[in-house]
N, C-alpha and C positions, 0 to 999 in steps of 0.2 A: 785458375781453371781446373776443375773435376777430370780426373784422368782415369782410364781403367786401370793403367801400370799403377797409379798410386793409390788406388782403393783397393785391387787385389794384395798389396804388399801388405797392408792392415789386416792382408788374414779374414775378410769379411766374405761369408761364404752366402746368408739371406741377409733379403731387407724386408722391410716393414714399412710398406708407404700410409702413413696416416694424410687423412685426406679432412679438411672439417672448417667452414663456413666461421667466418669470423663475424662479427657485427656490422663492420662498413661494409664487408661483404651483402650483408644483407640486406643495408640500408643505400647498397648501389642497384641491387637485384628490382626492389621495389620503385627505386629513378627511373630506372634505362629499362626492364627486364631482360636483362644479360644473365646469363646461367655460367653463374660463379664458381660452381662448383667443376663445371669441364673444363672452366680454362684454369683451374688448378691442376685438373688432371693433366692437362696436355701438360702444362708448366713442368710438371714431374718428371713424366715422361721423356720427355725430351733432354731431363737431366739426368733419368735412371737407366734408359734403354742403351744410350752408348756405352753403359760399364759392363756390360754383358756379365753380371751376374743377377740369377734370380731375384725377383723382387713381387711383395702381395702386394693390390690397394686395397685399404679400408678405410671407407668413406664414411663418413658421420654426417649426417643433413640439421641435426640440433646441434644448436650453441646454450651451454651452460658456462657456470663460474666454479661448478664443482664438478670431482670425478665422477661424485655418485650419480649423479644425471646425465652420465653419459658414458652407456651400457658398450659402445662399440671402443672407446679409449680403453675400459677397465677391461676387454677381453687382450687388449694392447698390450698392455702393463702383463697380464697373466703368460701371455706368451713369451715375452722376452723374458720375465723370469725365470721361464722352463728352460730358456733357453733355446728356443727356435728360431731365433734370430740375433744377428749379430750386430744389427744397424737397425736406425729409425731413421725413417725421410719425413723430410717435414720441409713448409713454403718457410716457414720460419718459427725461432725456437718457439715464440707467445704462442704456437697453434697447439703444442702441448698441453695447456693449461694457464691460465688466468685466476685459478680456484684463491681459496685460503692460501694460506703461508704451510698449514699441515699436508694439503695436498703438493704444495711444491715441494716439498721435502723426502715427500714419499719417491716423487718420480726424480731429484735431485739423487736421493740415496742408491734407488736401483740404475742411474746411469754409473755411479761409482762403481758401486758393488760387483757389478757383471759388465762394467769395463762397456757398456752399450754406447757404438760411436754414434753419434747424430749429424745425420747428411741433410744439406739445404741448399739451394741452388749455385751458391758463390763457395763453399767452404764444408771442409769436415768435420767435425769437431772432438778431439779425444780426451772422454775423461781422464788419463791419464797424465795429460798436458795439461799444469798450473793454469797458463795461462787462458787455453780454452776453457777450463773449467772457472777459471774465473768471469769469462764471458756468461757462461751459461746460466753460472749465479744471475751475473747483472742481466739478463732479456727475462728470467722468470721472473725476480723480482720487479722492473718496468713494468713487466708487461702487466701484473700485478696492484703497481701503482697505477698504469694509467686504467685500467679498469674500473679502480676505486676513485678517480677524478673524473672520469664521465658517468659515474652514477652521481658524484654527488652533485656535478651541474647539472645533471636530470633534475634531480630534488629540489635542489632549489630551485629551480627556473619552473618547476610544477609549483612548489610551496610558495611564489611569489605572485603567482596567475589566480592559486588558487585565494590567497589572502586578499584580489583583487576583486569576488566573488564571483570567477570564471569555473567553469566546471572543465573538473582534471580527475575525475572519479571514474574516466571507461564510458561506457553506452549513457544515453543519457536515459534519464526514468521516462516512464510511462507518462506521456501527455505532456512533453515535450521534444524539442528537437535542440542541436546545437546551433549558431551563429557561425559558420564557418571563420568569420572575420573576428570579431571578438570574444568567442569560445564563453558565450554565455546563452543561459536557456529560454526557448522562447517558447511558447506556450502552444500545440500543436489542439489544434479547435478539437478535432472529430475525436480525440482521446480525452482530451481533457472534458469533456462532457461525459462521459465513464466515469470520470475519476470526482466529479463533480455528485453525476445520482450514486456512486461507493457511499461517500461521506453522507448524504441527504439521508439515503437507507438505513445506515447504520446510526444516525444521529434519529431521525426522526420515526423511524419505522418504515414497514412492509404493506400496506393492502395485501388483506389474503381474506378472500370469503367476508368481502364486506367490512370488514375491522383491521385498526391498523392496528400491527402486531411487533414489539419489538423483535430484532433475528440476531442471527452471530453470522459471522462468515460463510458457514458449510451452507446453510438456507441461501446467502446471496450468488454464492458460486451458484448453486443449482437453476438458481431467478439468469442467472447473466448467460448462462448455457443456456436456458429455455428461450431465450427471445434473441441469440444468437448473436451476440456480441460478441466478437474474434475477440480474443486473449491476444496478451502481448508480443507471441511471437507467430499469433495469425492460428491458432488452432480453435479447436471447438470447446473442448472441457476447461471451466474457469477449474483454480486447485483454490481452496480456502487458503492455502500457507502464503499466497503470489497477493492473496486483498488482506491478510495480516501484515502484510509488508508494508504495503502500500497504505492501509489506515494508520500504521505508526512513522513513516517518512513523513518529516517537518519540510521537506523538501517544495512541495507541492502548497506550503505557506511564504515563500522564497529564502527559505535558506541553504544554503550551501556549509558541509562538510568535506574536510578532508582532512587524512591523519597517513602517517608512513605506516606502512605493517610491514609484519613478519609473519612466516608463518610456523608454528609450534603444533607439530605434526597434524591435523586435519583442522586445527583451529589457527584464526589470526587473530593477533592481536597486536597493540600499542607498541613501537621502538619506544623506550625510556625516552630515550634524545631527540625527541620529534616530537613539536606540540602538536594537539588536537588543532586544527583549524576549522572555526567557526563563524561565517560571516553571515548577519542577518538582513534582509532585504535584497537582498544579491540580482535576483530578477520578479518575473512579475508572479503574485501568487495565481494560486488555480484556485483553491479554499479558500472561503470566508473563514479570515479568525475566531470569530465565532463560532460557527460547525467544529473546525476544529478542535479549540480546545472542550466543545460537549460532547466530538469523540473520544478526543483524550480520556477524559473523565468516566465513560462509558466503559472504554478500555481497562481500566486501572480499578472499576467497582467490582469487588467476589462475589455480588448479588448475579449482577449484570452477568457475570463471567459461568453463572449455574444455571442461564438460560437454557432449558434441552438443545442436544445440540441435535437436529433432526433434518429430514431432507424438507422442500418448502412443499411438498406436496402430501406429508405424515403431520396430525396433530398431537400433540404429547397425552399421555393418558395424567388423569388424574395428580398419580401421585409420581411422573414423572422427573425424575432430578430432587426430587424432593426427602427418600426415605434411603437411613444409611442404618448398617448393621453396626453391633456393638462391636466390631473391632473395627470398624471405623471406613469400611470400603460402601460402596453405595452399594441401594440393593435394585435390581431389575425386576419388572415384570414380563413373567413367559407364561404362556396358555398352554392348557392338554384339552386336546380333542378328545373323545372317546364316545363309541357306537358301542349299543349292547341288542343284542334281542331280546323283547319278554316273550313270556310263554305264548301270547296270542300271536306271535310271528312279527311284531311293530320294530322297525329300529328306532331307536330312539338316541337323540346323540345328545354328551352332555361336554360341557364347557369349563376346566377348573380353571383358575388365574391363582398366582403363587407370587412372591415379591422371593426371587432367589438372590445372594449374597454374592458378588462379583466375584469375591476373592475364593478362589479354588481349594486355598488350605484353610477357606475356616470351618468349623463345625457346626455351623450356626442352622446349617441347611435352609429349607423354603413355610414360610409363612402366607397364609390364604389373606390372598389381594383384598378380596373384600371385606373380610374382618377388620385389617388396617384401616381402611376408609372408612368402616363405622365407628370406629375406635374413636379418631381424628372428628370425627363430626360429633360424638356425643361428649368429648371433651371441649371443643368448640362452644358448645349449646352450655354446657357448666360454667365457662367462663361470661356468657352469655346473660345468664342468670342473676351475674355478682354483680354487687352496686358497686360504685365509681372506689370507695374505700378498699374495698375488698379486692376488687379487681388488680389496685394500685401492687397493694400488699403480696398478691400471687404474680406479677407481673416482676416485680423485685427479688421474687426465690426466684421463678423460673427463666427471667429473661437472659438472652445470650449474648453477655457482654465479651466471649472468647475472640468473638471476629472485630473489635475494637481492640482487646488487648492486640492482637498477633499485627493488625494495623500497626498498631504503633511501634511494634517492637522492629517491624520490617521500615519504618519511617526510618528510626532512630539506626537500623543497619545505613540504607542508604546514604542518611546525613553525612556518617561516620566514612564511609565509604566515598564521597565527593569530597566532602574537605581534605582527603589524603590526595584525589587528585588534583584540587585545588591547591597546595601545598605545594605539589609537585611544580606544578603548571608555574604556580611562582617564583620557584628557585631556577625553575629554566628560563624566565624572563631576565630573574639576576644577571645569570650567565650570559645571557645575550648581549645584556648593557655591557658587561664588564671588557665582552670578545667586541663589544663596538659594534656588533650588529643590529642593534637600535640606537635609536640616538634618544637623547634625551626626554624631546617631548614624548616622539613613541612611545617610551620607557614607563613615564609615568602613566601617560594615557591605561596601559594594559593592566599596569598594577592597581591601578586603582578599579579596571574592570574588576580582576578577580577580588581586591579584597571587597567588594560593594557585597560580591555574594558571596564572600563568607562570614559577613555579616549579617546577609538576610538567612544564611541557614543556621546562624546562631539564636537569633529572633524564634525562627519554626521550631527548632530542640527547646528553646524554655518554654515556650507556649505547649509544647506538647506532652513538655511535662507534665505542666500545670493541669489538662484536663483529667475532669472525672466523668464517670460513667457508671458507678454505682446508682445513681440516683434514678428515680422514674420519672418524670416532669409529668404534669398535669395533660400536656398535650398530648403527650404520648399516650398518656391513657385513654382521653379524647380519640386518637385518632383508632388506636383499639376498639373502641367502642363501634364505631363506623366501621371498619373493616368486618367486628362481627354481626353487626346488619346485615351488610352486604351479601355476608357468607349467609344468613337463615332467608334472606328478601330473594336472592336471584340462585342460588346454587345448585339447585334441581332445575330450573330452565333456563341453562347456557349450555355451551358445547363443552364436553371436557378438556377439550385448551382451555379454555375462560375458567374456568372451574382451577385448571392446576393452577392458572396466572394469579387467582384469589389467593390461595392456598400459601403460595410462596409470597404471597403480598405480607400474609401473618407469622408464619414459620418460617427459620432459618433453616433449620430441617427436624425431622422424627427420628429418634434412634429407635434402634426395634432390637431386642434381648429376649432371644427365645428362651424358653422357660421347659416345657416340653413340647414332647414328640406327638405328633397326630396316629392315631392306629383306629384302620375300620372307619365310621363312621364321624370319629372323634376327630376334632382338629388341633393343628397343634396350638399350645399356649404361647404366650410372649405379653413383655414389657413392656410400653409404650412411653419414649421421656422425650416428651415435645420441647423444644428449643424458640421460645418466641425470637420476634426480630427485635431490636432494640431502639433503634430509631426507624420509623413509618413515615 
């Protein structure tokens, strides 16, 4: 029993009552709603008030596992360093810290160091006393271990629901709900019909002004804001990044992810020691496999991905998305207005259009909009001209097989880059067998998943060696052929959307190489080095 005679004989002139919310604390708060935190205070109280010496409380309402997340303990630690107090009250020692092994040592050393006694409701505790200090060792370190064995039956008891293909990933997605009972996703009508015309939109196109138009995200945000379809947490403005999301979530085809993270300052990523978990078929899909993977593929095309990205009510000019300067930044088109008077008193207002260079440091400055466009059309009309041989021949200097190279060499990243996780993935399977945490059949079952695909990604690396793309095939010419019809039959009477959607059907893009400067009436000069497309 706590005495004043024998706490003032220790010399203790302040105390330092830490006050701070443990986990069952919190997981009794959310049972019963009982406010944990005053019947700690009173608890205190009632063991600090009869020593009639001074004493603060500082209360901490977060629970962490470390100091640095918790701002009211480290102003703790700072004070009793200075030296402003001579005792710590605590419900019990674990309320000091649960942290790392480095954090208990930090607060291990400064109870040595400055001799800091620790009060708790049954007992005093003096650093300078073996045997209390060997207690104190042993309650940090408990309390230490039992923290780290209820995270890990968290983990696995989440890792073993999730392998079951019950969702353990937080909120469920968009255009589902949870099973309260069996913690799987069940398909929520009124959203998943969103998530249904997402995929249609973007797989099959827009109606806009009578033609359907392929679009990117920022066009459909704007389509799903105009006709007032509440977003996912009920607001009005869709964001393009929230239907990027949700067009690459396999989720909504029924599978189910889940993986441990960490977090590596504002990024998460993969615990080494924690498999990815991936179960297919897990609940009912929302997407046709089909739509799907002709999102996917829509997704992952650089054509597809050079659509202008524009709001659904602007159409792209001409040479929109289409024309990039010689250092390699795309160029924009901007207008100047400008009013003159002539001598008769008439204003008269005149219109320039300019293709200006995005990038700020280059030198390359502004080229007149509509020279480019004659440029591009009277080069069109040459190619036009050339018979099927000839054509072949200039199609072979000029075509732009650079976006098949960079394809392949991003393939060959990826491949190399899954088989290490593959690799991975199977030596932690080893370990599993060996710790007995699968059994046998398991065992094989899984290994032979991953090796099936590291086989098939050996198959895609030889094969994609093997391609070539020097060559010009007959078709392709063929299909050249047709596109420059197209372009001399309808290109003066369609809108200039149709017009750039032509445009980009032929070229990958124009580079444009100023040459000179425009002065007075003169315009400026420039390069023009057309880039065909390679396959049509």
């Amino acid at each position: 029993m706590l005495t004043r005679e024998y706490v003032q004989s220790l010399g203790i002139e302040r105390i330092i009552n830490y006050l701070r919310r443990s986990r069952q604390d919190i997981e009794l708060e959310k049972r019963t709603g009982e406010d944990t935190m005053k019947a700690q205070t009173d608890l205190m109280d009632r063991v600090l008030s009869p020593l009639g010496i001074p004493y603060d409380q500082r209360p901490e309402l977060g629970s962490g596992d470390k100091i640095s997340t918790r701002p009211v303990f480290q102003s703790v630690l700072d004070d009793l360093q200075a030296g402003k107090y001579q005792a710590i009250a605590v419900k019990e020692i674990s309320r000091m810290g649960r942290g790392s092994y480095t954090d208990m040592g930090v607060i291990y050393d400064l109870l040595v160091e400055k001799r800091i006694y620790v009060i708790t409701p049954y007992k005093v505790y003096d650093p300078a006393n073996p045997a209390d200090l060997r207690q104190i060792r042993f309650e940090l370190f408990m309390s230490r271990e039992e923290f780290e064995t209820t995270r890990e039956r968290l983990t696995g008891g989440r890792r073993t629901r999730a392998m079951e293909g019950r969702w353990m990933a937080g909120k469920p997605p968009y255009g589902y709900s949870i099973d309260p009972r069996t913690r799987k996703l069940v398909v929520k009508e009124d959203e998943a019909a969103v998530v249904r015309l997402l995929f249609d939109i973007y797989a099959n196109g827009l109606e806009i002004d009578g033609e359907l138009r392929d679009v990117r995200v920022r066009a459909i945000a704007t389509y799903f804001t105009r006709i007032g379809i509440p977003t996912p947490k009920g607001g009005r403005e869709w964001r393009p990044e929230i239907l990027q999301y949700m067009l690459e979530n396999d989720v909504y085809i029924g599978t189910v992810r889940y993986s441990k993270k960490k977090t590596v300052g504002k990024r998460a990523v993969l615990r080494p020691e924690h498999e990815h978990i991936v179960v297919y078929n897990a609940h009912e899909p929302i997407v046709e496999l089909e739509i799907w993977n002709r999102v996917q593929e829509k997704l992952s095309m650089k054509d597809f991905r050079r659509i202008p990205r524009l709001r659904l009510d602007k159409q792209p000019y001409e040479l929109t998305a289409l024309v990039r300067c010689s250092c390699g930044s795309s160029m924009i088109r901007q207008h100047l207005v400008r009013s003159r008077t002539n001598r008769k008193g008439e204003v008269k207002t005149y219109i320039r259009e300019y293709l200006w260079c995005k990038n700020v440091t280059c030198d390359g400055g502004a080229v007149n909009y509509q020279d480019v466009l004659d440029s591009i059309r009277r080069y069109l009309s040459y190619l036009g001209d050339l018979d099927d041989e000839r054509l072949a021949k200039h199609m072979s200097q000029k075509v732009h097989v650079q976006a098949n190279q960079t394809n392949r060499e991003q393939a060959v990243q990826y491949i190399e880059k899954r088989r290490a996780e593959l690799e991975q993935k199977l030596q932690f399977i080893y370990d599993q067998y060996e710790e007995r945490f699968y059994d046998r059949s398991t065992f094989i079952a899984r290994k032979k998943e991953v090796e099936k695909e590291l086989e098939r990604l050996n198959a895609i690396r030889t094969e994609s060696a093997q391609e070539t793309t020097n060559s010009v095939a007959t078709e392709d010419v063929q299909s050249m052929r047709e596109r420059l019809q197209t372009f001399q039959q309808v290109f003066d009477k369609v809108s200039r959307g149709q017009r750039n959607a032509i445009l980009r059907s032929i070229f990958h893009d124009v580079i444009i190489k100023k040459t000179g400067k425009g002065t007075g009436r003169t315009k400026p000069t420039f390069d023009m080095i057309p880039r065909l497309k390679f396959k049509l």
